[in-house]
N, C-alpha and C positions, 0 to 999 in steps of 0.2 A: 644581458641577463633576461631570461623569460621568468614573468610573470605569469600567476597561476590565475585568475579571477572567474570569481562565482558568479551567476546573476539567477534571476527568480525563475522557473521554465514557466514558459506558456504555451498554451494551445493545447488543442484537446482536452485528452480529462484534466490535464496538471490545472486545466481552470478549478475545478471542481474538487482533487485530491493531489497531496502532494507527490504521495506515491503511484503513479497508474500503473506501471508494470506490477509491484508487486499485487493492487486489485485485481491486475488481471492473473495472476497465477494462482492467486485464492478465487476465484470465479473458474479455473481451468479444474482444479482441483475437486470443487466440491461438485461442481456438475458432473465431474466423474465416478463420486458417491454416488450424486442421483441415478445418474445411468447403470449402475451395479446395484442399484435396489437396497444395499446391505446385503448384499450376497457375502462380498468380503470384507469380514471384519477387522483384518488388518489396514485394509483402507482405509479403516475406519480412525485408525491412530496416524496412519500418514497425514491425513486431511487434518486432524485434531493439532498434530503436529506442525505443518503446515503455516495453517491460524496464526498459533501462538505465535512463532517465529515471524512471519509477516509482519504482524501486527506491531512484537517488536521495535524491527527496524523501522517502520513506517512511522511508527510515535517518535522514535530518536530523531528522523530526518527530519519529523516535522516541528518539533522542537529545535534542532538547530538552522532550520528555515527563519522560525520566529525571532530567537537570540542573533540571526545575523542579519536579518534583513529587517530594519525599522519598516518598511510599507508592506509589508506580506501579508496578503489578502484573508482578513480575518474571517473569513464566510470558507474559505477552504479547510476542506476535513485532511487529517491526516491520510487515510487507508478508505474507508467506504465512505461513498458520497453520499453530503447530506445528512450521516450517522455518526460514524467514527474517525 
């Protein structure tokens, strides 16, 4: 019988946030705001859009990081390091 087991990641940013892919999709995102100036404003709701949903999951995982893992590194952010 396979067992499933979890353990905490490290390396990289996961030192710094739980989530680093989704940082990095909100950093891919909004820099492509930046580079469209607001030219397009529906961009402007993808990116908004985006955020929100990110942000999201990233609080969830990083909530059930804390609830499953007693040593989970209290200094790490869920989504933006150092912030959020």
């Amino acid at each position: 019988m396979k067992v499933n087991k979890h353990g905490i990641p490290t390396g990289g940013l996961f030192s710094l946030v739980s989530c680093p892919h989704y940082f990095g999709e909100v950093l891919f995102y909004v820099s492509t705001l930046v580079m469209l100036s607001g030219a397009c404003r529906c961009w402007c709701l993808v990116v908004l859009y985006n955020l929100v949903a990110h942000t999201n999951m990233a609080m969830n995982a990083h909530v059930w990081y804390k609830q499953t893992f007693g040593a989970y590194p209290p200094e790490r952010k869920a989504l933006i390091p150092w912030l959020l």
